[in-house]
N, C-alpha and C positions, 0 to 999 in steps of 0.2 A: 460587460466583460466577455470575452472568449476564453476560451480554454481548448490549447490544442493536444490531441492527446488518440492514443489507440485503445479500443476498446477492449481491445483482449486482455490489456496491460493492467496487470495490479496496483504498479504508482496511477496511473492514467486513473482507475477505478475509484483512487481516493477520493479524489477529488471529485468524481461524481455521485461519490456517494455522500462527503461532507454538502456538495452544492443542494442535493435532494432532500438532506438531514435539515439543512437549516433554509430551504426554500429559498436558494440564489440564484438569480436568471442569469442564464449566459447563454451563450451562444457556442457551439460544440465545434470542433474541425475537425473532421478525423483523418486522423495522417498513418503510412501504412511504411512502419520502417523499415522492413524488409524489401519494400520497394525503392526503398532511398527519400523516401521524403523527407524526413529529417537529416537530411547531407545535403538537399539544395543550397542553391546562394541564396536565394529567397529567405527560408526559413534559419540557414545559420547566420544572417544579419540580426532576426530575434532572438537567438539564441546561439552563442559560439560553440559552446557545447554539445550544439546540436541532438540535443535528448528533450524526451516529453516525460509527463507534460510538460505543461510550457501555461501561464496567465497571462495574457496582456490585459490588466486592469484597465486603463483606455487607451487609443494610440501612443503607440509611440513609449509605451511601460510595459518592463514586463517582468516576471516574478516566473523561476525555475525550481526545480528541487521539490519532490512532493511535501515532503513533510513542512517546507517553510510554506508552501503555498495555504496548505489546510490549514495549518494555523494562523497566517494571515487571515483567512474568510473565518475564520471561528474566533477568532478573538472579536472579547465582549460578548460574547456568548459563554452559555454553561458547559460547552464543550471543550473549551478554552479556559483553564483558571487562572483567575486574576494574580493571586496568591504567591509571593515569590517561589514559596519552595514548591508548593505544587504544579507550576511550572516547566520549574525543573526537574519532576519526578517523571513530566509527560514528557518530556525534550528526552532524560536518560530512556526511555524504554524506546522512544524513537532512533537514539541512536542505535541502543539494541537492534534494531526490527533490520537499517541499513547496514551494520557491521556483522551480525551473529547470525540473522534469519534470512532476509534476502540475499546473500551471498548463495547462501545452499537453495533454500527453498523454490525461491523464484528462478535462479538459474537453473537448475535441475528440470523446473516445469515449461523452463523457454527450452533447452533441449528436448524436452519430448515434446510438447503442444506445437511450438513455433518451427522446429527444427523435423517432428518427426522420428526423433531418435536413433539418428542417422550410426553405422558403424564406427565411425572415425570418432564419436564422442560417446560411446558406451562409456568406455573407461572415464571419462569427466562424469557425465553421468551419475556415478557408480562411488565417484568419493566424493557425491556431494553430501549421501543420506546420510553418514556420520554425523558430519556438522550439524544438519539439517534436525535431526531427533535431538540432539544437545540442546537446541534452540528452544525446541517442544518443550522437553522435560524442563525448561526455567523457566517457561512459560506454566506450565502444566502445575510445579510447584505455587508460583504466583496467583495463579488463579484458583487454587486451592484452600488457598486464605481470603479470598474477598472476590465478587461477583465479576469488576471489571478491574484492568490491567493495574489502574491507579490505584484503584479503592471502591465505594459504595456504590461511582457513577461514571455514566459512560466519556470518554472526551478524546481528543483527538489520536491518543496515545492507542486507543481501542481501534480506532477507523485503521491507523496509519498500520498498525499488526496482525488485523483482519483480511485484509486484501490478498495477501499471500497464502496465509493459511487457512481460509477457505477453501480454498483449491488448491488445497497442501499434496493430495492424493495425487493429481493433475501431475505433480513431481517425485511421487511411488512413494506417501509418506502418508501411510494407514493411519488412521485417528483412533482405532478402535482403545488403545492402552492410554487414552488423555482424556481421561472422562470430563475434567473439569473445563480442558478445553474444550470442548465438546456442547458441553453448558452455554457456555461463554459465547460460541457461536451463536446461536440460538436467540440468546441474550441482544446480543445485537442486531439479528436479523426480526428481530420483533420491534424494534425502534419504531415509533411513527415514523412514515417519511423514508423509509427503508425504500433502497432502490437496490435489487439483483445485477450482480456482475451481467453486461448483455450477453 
């Protein structure tokens, strides 16, 4: 398999860090979207959407969207549950993570990391840490009642909300008031098989 993806990127991350978690050989491309490479014609024939990551399972296949990717590669595994509703409990925090937490979090941390934190987008900026602590604090609650996002154990629901708020700071979003997140960090960066953001 390949997997084309930027490594600064937090969706991009997921995926390397499920690949590393469950010992999946692939083959890495790294593509640098600030430079356009995800706008080529090349690259938007594999994907129209022109976003990464991006899976091509073999020629000529390919699987987009981080969240449906990790779960792809983790199903049948324990990071993956079978279980209809627990499933669905890792699917709802997922969508969590793409409507409540990466809206603020990650775009906040692409303005300053990616961008620089250029004058023109102070004020974006600026209204994202509202949202972005909202996100914490249901998180913060959550993981205050049980170790990982689901419950007892880690699964993709943990990978796919981790990626961001690791490097939540990265987007001016202090951890210091979310002890339990904090834990939780930790928690998963102890995983065997744990690969660090590069």
């Amino acid at each position: 398999m390949k997997v084309y993806g930027d490594t600064k990127s937090g969706n991009c991350y997921k995926v390397q860090l499920i690949c590393s978690l469950l010992n999946i050989e692939h083959d890495w491309i790294d593509l640098d979207i600030l430079a356009g490479d995800t706008r080529t014609d090349e690259f938007l024939n594999k994907n129209p959407n022109g976003k990464i990551p991006l899976l091509e399972i073999h020629p000529g296949e390919f699987l987009s969207e981080s969240n449906a990717i990790i779960n792809y590669l983790a199903n049948g595994t324990e990071l993956y549950p079978g279980e209809r509703l627990a499933q669905a409990r890792v699917q709802q925090w997922q969508f969590f993570e793409q409507y409540s937490h990466e809206p603020f979090i990650a775009v906040a941390r692409f303005i300053n990391m990616y961008l620089g934190l250029p004058e023109e987008k102070t004020e974006e900026y600026a209204s994202k840490q509202a949202g972005g602590h909202k996100a914490l604090r249901v998180m913060e609650a959550q993981l205050g009642k049980m170790p990982y996002i689901t419950g007892d154990n880690l699964t993709t629901a943990d990978i796919s909300l981790y990626a961001y708020t690791h490097v939540a700071h990265e987007g001016g979003f202090e951890l210091d008031d979310y002890p339990a997140i904090r834990a939780w960090l930790d928690h998963v960066a102890s995983q065997p098989n744990f690969k660090a953001m590069p």
